[in-house]
N, C-alpha and C positions, 0 to 999 in steps of 0.2 A: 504494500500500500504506500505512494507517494504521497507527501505534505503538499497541503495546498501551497500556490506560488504566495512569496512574501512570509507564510509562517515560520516563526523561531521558537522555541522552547524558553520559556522565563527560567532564567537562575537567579533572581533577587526578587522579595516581595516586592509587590507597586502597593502605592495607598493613596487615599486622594486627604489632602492636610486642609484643600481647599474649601471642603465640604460637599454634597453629592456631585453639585455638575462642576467641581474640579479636577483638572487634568492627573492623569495616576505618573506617579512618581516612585523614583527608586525608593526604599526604606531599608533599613538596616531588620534581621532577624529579630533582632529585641523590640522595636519597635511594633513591626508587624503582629509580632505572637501576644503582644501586651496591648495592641487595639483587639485581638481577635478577645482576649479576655474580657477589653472593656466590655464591648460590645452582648457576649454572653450574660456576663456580671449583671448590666444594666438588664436585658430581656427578663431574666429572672426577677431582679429586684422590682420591673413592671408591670409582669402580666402572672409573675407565679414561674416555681419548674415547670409547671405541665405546659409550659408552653415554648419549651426546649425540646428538642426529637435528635437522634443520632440515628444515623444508615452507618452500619457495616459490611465490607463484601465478603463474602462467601469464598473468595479468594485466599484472602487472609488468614495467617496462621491463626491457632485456637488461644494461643499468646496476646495476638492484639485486638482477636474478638473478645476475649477476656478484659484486656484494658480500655476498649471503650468503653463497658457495658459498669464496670468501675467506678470510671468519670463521670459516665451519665447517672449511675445509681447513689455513688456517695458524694460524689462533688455537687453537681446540679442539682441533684436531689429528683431526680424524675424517673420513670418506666418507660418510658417512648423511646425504644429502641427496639432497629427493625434492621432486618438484613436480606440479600438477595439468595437467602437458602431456600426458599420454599418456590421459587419460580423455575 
């Protein structure tokens, strides 16, 4: 299977600093994984866990279907975790 013409593969998070309709930008790994937290952090603190959901793939060792199910049961505090095993 060929890439579409112009596709390149990101090796650095983008983020937008601007706010929605600003341009994405490089960002450093700490940065990125510390909006990706805010971002959680706040959902939960506004709508409740149950309104957090995790997908894992069925690909995936039983190791890191183990450590989502984890994160989403004792960190987020929620059950809405679903995976492509039954498809």
């Amino acid at each position: 299977m060929s890439k579409p013409k112009g596709y390149t593969r990101l090796t650095t998070p983008l983020v937008r600093r601007a706010g929605r309709a600003g341009p994405l930008e490089p960002a450093s790994w700490d940065e990125a994984l510390d909006r990706v937290a805010a971002g959680l952090r706040g959902a939960v603190e506004r709508h409740g866990p149950r309104s957090v959901g995790f997908f894992s793939c069925s690909k995936s060792t039983n190791e890191v279907n183990f450590t989502v199910q984890k994160l989403a049961r004792t960190v987020i505090g929620t059950n809405n975790i679903d995976s492509c095993n039954r498809t």
